[in-house]
Backbone bond lengths (Angstrom), bond angles and torsions (degrees), N, CA, C in turn:
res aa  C-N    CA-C-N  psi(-1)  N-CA   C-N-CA  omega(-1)  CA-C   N-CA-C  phi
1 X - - - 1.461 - - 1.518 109.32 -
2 X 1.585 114.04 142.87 1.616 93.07 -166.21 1.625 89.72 -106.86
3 X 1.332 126.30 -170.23 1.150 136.39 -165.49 0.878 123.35 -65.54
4 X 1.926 127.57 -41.84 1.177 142.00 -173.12 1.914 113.08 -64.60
5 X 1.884 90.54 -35.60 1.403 102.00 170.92 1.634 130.45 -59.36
6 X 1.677 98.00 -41.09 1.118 112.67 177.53 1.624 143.96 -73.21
7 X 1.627 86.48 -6.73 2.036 116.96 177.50 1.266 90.87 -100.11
8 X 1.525 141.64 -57.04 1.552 142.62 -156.34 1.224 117.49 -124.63
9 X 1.611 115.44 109.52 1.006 111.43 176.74 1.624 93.58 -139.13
10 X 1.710 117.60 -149.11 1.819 104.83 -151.55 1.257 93.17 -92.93
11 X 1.704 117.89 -5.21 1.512 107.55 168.37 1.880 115.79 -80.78
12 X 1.323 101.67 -1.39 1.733 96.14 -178.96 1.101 96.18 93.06
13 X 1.901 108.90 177.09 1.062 128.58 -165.88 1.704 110.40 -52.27
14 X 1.539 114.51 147.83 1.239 116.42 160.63 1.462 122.46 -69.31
15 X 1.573 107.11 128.83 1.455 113.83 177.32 1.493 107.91 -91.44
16 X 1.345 123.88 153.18 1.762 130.62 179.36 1.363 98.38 -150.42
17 X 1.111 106.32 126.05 1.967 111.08 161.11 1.399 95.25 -109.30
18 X 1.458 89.53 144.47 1.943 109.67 -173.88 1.700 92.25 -115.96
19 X 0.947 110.96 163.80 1.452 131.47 172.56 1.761 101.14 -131.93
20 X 1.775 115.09 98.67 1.558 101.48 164.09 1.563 115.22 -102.03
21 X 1.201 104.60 101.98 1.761 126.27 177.76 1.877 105.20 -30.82
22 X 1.048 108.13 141.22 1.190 133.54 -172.18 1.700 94.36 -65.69
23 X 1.548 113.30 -40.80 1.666 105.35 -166.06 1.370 114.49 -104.00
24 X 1.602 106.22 37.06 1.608 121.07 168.50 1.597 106.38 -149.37
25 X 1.296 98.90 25.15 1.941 104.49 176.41 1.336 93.24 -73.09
26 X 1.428 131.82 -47.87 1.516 113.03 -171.53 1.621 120.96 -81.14
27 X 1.381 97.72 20.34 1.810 89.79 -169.82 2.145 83.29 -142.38
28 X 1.129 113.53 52.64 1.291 110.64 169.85 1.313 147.64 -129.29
29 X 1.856 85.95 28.14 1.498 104.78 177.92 1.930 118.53 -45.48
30 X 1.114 79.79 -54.67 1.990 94.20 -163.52 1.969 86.05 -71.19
31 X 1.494 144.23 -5.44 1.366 103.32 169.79 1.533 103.42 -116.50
32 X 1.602 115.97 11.29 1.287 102.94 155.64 1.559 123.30 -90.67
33 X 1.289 113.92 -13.95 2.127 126.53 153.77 1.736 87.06 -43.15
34 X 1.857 97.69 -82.29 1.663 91.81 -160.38 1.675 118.93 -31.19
35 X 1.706 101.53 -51.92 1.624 94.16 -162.52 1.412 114.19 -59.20
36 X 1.358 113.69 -30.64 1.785 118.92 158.97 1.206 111.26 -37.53
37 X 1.731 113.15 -73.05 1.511 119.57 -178.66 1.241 109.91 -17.02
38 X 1.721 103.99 -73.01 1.869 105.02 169.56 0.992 127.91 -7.97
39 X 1.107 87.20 -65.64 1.651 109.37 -143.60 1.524 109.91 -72.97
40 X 1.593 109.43 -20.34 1.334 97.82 177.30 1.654 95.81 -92.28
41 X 1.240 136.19 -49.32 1.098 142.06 172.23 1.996 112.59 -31.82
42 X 1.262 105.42 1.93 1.711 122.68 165.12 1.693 87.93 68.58
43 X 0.887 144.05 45.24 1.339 140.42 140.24 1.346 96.45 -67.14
44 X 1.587 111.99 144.58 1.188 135.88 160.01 1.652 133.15 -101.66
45 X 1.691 100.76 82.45 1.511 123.90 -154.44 1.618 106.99 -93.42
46 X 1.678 106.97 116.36 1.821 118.59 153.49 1.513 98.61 -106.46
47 X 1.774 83.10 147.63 1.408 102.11 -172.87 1.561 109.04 -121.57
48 X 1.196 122.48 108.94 1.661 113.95 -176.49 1.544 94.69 -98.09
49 X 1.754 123.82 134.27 1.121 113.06 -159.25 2.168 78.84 -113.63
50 X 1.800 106.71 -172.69 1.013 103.80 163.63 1.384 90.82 -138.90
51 X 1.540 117.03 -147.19 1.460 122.37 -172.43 1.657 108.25 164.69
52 X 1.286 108.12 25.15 1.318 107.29 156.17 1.409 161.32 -14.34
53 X 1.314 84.74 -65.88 1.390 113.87 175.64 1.553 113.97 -87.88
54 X 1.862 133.37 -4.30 1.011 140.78 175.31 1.866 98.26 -108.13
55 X 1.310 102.51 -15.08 1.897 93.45 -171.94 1.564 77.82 -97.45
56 X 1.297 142.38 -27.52 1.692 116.57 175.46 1.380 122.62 -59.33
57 X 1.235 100.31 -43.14 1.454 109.30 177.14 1.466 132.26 -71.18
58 X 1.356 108.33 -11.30 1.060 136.26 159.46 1.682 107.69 -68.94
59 X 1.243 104.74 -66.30 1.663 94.37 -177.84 1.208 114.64 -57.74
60 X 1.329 132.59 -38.11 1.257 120.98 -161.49 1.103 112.41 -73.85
61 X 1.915 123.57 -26.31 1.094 133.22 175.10 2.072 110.13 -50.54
62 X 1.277 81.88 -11.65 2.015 84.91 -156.98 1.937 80.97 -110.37
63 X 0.933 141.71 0.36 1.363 140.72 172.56 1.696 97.27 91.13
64 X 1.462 110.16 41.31 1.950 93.07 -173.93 1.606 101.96 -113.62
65 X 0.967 117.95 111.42 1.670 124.10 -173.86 1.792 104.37 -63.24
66 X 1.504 130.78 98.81 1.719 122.48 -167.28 1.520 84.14 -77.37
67 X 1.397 109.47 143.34 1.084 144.72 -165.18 1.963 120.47 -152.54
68 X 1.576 107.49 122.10 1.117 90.59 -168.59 1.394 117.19 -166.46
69 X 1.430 118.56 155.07 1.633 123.71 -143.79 2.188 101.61 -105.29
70 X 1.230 109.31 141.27 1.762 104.19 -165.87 1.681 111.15 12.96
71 X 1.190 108.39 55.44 1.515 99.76 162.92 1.136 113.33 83.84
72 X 1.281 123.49 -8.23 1.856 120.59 143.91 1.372 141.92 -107.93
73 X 1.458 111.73 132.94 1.270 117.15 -165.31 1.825 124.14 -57.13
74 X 1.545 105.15 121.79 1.565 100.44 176.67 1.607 116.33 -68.82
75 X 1.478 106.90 109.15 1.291 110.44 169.41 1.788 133.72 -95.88
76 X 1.514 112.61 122.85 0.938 92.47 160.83 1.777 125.38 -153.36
77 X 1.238 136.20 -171.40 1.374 115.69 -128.05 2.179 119.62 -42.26
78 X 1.232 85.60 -53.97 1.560 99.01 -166.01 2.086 86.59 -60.47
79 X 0.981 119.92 -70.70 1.534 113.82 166.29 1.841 115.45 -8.40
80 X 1.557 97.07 -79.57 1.754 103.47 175.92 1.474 117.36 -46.77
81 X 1.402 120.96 -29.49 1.838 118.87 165.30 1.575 101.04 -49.26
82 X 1.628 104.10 -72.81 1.075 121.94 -167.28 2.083 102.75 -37.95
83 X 1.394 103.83 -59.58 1.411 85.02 175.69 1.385 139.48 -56.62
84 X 1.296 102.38 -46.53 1.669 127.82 -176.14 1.996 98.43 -54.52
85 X 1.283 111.94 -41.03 1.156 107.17 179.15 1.948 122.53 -78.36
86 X 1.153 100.59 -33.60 1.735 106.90 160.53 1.152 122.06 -54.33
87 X 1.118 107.16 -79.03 1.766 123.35 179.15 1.323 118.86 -52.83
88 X 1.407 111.67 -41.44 1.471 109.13 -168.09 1.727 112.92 -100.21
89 X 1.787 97.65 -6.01 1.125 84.29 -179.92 1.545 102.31 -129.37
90 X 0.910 116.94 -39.47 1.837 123.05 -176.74 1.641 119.21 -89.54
91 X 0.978 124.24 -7.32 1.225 139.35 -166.85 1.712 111.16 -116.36
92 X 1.157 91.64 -41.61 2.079 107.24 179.30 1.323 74.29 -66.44
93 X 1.583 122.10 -98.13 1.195 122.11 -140.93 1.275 123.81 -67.36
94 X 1.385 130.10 -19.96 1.222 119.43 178.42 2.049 93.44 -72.94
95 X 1.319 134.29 -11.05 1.370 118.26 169.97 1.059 113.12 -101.86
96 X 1.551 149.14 -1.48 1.298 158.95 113.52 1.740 89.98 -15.05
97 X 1.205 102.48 -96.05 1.803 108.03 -167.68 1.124 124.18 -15.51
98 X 1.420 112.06 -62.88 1.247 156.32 176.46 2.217 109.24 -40.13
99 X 1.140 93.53 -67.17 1.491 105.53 166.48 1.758 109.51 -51.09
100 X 1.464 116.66 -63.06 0.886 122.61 -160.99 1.572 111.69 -64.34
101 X 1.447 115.74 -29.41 1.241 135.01 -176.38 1.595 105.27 -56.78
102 X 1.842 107.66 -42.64 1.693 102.76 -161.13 2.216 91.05 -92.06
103 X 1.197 114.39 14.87 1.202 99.96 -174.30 1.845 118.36 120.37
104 X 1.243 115.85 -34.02 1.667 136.28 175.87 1.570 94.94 -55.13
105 X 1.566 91.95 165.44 1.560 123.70 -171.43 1.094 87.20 -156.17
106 X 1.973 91.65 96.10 1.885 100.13 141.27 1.321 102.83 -139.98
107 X 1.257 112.90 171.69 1.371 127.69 136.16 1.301 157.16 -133.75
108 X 1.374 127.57 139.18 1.696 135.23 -131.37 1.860 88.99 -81.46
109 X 1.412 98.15 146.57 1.297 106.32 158.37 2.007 116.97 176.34
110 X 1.201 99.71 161.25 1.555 90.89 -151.85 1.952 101.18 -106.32
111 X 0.984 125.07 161.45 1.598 125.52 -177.37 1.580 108.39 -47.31
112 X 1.062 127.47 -24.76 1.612 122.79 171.66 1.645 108.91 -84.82
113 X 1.114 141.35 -9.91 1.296 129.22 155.31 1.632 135.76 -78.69
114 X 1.543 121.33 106.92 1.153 134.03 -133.08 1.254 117.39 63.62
115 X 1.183 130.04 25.28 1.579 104.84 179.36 1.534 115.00 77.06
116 X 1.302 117.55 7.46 1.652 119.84 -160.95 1.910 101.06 -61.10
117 X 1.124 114.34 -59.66 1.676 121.62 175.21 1.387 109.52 -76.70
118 X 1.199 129.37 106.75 1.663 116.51 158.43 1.650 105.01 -112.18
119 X 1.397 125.50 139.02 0.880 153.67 -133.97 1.445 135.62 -167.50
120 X 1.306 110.13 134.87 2.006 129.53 -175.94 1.368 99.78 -115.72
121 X 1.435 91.40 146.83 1.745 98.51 153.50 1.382 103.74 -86.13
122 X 1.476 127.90 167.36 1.186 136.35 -175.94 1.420 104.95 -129.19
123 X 1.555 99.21 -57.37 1.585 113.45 -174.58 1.692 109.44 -92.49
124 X 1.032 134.39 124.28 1.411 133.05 164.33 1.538 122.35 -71.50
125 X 1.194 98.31 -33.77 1.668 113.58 171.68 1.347 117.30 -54.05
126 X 2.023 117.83 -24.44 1.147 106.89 -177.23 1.418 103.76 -100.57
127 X 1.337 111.49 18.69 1.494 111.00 -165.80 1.835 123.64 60.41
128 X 1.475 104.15 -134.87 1.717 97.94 176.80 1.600 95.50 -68.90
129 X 1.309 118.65 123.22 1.338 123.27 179.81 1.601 100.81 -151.88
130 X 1.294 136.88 113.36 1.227 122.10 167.79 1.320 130.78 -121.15
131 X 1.561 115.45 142.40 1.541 111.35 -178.05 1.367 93.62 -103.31
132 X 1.482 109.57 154.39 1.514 136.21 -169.55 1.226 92.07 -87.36
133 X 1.422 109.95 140.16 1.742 134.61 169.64 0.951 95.40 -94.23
134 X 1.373 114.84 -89.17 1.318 142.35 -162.86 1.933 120.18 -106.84
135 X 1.273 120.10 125.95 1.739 128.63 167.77 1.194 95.30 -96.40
136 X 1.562 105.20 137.94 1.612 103.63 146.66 1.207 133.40 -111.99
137 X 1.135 104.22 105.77 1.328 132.70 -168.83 1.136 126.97 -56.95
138 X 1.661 116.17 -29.47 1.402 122.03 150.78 1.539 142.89 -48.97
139 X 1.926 91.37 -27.79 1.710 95.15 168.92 1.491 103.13 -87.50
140 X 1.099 114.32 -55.44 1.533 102.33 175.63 2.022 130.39 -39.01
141 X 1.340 115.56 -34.28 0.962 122.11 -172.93 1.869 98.37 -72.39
142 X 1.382 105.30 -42.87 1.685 117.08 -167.37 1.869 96.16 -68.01
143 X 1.112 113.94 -32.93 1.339 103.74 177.72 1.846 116.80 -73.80
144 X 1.405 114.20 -38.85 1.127 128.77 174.21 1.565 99.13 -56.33
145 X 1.031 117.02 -80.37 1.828 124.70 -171.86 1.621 103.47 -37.88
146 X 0.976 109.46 -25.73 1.906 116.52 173.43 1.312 117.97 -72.62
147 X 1.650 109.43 -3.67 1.259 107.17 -146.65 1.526 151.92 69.86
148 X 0.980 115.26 -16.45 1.595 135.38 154.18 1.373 119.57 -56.66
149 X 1.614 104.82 125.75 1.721 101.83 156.56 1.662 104.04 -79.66
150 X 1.566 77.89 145.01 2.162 79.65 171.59 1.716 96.71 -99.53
151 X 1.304 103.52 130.67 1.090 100.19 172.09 1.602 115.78 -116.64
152 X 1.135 117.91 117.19 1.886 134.55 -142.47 1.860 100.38 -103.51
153 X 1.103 105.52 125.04 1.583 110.27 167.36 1.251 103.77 -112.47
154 X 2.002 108.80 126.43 1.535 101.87 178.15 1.096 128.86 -85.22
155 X 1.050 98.30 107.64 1.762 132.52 160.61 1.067 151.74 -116.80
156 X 1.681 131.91 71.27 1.461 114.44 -142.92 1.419 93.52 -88.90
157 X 1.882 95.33 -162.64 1.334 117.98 162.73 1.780 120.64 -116.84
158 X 1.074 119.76 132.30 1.723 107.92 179.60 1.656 101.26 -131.91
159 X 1.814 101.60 120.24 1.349 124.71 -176.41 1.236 104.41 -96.73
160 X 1.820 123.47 113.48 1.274 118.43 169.28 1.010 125.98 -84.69
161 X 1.540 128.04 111.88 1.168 153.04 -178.57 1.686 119.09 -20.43
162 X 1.368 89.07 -34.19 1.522 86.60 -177.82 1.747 108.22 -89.82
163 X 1.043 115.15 -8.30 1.315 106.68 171.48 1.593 118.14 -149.89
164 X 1.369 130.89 115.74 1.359 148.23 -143.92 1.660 93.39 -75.65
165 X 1.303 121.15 -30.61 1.639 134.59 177.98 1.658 105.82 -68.55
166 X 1.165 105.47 -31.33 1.675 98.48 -167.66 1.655 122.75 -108.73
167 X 1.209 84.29 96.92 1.577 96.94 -170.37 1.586 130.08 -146.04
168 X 1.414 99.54 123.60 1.490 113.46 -144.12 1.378 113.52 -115.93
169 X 1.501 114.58 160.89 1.552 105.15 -179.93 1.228 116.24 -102.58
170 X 1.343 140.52 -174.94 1.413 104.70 -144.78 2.318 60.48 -176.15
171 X 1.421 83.45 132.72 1.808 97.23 143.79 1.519 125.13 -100.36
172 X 1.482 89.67 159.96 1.532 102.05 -174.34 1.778 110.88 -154.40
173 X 1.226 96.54 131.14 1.668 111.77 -174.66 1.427 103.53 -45.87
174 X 1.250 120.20 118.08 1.778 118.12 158.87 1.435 132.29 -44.84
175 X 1.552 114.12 -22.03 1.305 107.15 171.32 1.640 106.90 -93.51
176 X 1.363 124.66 -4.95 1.434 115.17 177.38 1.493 108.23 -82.98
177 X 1.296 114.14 -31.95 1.403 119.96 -165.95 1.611 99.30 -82.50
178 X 1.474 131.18 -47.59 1.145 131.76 159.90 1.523 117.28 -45.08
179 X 1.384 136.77 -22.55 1.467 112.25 138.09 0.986 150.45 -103.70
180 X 1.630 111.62 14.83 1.318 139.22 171.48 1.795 98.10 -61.38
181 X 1.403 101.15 -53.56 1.466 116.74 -167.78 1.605 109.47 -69.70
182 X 1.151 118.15 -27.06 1.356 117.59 -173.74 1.079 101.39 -107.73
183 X 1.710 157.72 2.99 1.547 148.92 90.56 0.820 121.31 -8.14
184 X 1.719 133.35 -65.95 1.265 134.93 -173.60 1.590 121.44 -71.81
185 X 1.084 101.48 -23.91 1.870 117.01 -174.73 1.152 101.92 -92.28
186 X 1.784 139.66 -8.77 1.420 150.59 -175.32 1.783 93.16 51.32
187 X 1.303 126.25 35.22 1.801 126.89 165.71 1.448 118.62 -35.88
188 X 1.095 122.11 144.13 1.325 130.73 -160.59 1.384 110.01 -95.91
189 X 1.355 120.97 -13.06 1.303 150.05 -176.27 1.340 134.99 -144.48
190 X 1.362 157.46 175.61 1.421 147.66 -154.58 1.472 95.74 175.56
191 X 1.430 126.38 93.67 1.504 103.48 172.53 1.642 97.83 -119.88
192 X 1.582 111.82 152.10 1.082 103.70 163.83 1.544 117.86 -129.71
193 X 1.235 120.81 128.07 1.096 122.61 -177.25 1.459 127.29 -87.63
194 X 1.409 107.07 128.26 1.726 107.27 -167.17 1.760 112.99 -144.42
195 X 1.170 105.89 -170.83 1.473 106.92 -166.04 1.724 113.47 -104.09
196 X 1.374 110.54 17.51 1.221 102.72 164.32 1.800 99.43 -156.77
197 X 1.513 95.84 159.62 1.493 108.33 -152.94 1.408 120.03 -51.09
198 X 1.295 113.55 -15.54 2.062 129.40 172.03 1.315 102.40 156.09
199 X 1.324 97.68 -164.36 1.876 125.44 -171.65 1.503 90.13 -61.87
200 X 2.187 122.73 132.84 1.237 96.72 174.52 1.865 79.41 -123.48
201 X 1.257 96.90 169.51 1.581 106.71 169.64 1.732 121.16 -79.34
202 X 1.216 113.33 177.62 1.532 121.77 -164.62 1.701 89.97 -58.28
203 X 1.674 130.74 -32.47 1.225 117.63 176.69 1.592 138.16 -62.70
204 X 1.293 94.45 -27.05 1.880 126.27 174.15 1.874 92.41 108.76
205 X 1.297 112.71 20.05 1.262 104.65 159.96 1.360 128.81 -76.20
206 X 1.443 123.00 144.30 1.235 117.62 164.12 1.731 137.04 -50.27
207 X 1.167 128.89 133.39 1.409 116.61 -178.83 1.546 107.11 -104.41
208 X 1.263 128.76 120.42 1.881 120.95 -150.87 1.329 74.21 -110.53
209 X 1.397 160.81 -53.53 1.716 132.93 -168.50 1.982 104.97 -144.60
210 X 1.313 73.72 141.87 1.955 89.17 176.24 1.308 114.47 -142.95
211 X 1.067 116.72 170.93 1.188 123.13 -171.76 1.805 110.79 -126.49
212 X 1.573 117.61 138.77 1.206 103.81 -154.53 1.737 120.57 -72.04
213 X 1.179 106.52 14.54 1.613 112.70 -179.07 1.241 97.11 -85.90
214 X 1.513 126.83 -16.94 1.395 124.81 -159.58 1.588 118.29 -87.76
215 X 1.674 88.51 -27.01 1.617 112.85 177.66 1.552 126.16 -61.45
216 X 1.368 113.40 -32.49 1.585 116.75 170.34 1.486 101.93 -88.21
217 X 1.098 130.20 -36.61 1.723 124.39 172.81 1.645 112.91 -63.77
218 X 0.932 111.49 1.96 1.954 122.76 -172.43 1.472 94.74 -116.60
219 X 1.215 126.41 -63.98 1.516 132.89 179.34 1.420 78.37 -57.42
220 X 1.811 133.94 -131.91 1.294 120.07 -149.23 1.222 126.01 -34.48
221 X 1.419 165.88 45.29 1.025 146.01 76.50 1.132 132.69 -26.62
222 X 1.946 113.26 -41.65 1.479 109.71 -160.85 1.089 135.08 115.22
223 X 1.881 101.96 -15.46 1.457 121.04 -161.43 1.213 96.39 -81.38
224 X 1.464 138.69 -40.53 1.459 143.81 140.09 1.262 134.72 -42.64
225 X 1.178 116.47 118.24 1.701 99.17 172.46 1.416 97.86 -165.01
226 X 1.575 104.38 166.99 1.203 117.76 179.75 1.986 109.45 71.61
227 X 1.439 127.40 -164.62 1.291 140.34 -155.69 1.679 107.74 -47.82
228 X 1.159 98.56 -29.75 1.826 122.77 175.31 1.549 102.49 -50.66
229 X 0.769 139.92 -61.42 1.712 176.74 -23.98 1.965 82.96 175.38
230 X 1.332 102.37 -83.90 1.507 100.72 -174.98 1.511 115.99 -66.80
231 X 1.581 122.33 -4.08 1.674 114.10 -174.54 1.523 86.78 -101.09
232 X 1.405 130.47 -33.16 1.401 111.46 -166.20 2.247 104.57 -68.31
233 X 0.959 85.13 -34.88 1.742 109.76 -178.82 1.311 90.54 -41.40
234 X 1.743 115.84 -87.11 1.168 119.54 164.46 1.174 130.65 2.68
235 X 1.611 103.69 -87.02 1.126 110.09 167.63 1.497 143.36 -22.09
236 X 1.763 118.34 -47.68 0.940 120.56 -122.70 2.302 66.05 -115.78
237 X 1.232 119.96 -15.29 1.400 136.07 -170.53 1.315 89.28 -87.93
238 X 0.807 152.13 -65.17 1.923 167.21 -143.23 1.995 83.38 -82.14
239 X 0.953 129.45 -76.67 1.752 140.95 167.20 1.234 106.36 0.85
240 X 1.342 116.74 -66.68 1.816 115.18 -172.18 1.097 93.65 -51.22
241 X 1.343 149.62 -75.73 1.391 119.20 -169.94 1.788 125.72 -109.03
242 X 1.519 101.04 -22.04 1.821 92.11 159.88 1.437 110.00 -45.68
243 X 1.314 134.87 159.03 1.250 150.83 100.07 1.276 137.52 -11.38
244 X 1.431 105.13 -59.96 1.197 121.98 -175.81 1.479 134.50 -127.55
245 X 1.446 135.92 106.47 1.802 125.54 175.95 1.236 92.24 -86.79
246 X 1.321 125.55 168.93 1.576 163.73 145.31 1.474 112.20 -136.84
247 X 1.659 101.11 113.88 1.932 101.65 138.44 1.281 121.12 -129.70
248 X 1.547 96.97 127.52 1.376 101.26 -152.71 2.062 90.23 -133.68
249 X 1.279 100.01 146.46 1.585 115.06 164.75 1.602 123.28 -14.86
250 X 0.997 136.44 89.17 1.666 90.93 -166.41 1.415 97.29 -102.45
251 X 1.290 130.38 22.02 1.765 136.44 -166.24 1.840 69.59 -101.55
252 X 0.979 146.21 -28.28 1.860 128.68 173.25 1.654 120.14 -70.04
253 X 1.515 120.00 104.66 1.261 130.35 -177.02 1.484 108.59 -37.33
254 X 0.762 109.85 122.81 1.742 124.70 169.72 1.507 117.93 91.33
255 X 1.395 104.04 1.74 1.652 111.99 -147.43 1.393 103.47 -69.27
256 X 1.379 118.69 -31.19 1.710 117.41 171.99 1.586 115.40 -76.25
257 X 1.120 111.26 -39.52 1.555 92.37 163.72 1.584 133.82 -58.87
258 X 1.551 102.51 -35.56 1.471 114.68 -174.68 1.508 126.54 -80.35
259 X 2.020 94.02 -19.50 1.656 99.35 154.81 1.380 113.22 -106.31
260 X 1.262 150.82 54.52 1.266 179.41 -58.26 0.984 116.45 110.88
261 X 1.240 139.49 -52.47 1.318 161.36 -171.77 2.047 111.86 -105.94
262 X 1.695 90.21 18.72 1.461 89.52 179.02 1.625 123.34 97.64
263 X 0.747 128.11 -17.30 1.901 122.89 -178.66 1.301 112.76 -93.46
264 X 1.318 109.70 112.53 1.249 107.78 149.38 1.415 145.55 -21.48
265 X 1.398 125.70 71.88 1.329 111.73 -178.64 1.254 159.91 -76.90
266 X 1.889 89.21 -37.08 1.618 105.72 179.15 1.121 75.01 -139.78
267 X 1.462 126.77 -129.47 1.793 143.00 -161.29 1.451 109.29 -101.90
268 X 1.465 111.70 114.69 1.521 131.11 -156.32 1.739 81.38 -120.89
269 X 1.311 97.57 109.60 1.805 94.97 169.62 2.240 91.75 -124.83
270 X 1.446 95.08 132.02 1.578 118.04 177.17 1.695 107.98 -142.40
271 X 1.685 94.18 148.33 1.525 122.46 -148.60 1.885 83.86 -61.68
């Protein structure tokens, strides 16, 4: 199938949600080119960003030791500033800028604008921690049809029911929300980009394809652990109706275009 086939077919443009990992924001020149590349190539690109490694440094600057349970961060109040203000504000836009600078059309915005994230805590242990109920998929689609990537910092909102006044913002892991979003959008693709080459086994080998039954039998063992933990999850949530996961390198030049466009890069797990 050649390329042109593989962006347009009678369902329309191909949709892809990317995940760019918080611990390759400073080395992501060459996959904000690619997501351009896309983008002119009429791919239809969401971008769930993270910022990790700039909201740690942030806390520690404030004396807050980040601390955190299978690969998600324990939040709590003075913490959730600290996030809400990275992600939603220094991190969106300096990659907003950034896009726009090499030629791209997006625009930054975080799960509390429109209502895009609605959201519960589940776990108390992680403190403000939220899992996504509901995307709205309607703002996202209206930004896409404009031509714009939306590019999303996770951040929801969670309205307690018992009172219409009390309503709070709430963090949320970038790789959960990145397959919340690519579930709800039925995406044709799921890549997530990270700082080491994919899923490796108990040897430190690489695992190049799995299948998502394989992913909770790898996590309970153990053989998984840590930040891995919430993209395989992801993953395996994004599956019921993606096609396709990828986590692949993204510190490798070109590597999002070239698994975008089909190549296998790092660990390609399909239903």
């Amino acid at each position: 199938m050649n390329k042109k086939s593989t962006i347009i077919d009678n369902a329309g443009p191909e949709t892809i949600v990317i995940k760019i990992g918080g611990s390759t924001l400073g080395d992501h020149d060459t996959t904000l080119r690619d997501l351009v590349s896309l983008q002119r190539e009429g791919y239809r690109i969401v971008v769930v960003h993270g910022g990790g490694k700039v909201i740690s440094q942030w806390m520690e600057r404030e004396g807050t030791l980040p601390r955190f349970i299978e690969g998600l961060r324990v939040t709590d109040q003075k913490s959730l500033e600290i996030v809400t203000a990275v992600l939603s504000g220094l991190v969106n836009k300096q990659l907003v800028a950034a896009t726009l600078a090499i030629g791209g059309m997006a625009v930054g915005l975080s799960g509390v604008d429109g209502n895009l994230l609605q959201c519960r805590i589940v776990n108390p242990d992680l403190g403000f921690v939220g899992e996504v109920m509901r995307v709205n998929t309607d703002l996202l689609e209206q930004i896409l049809n404009a031509g714009y990537i939306p590019m999303v910092a996770p951040v929801g909102i969670h309205s307690n029911k018992e009172s219409d006044a009390d309503a709070m913002l709430l963090n949320i892991n970038g790789d959960t929300v990145t397959g919340d979003i690519a579930r709800s959008l039925s995406a044709s693709k799921v890549i997530f980009l990270t700082d080491v080459e994919g899923v490796k086994d108990s040897n430190g080998r690489k695992i190049s394809f799995m299948k998502p039954r394989q992913v909770s039998m790898f996590i309970r063992s153990g053989m998984i652990k840590g930040g891995m933990i919430p993209k395989l999850e992801a993953c395996q949530k994004a599956l019921t109706v993606v096609p396709t996961a990828d986590i692949i390198d993204g510190r490798v030049p070109g590597a999002l275009l070239r698994c975008a466009q089909g190549e296998a890069m790092g660990t390609r797990i399909q239903a």
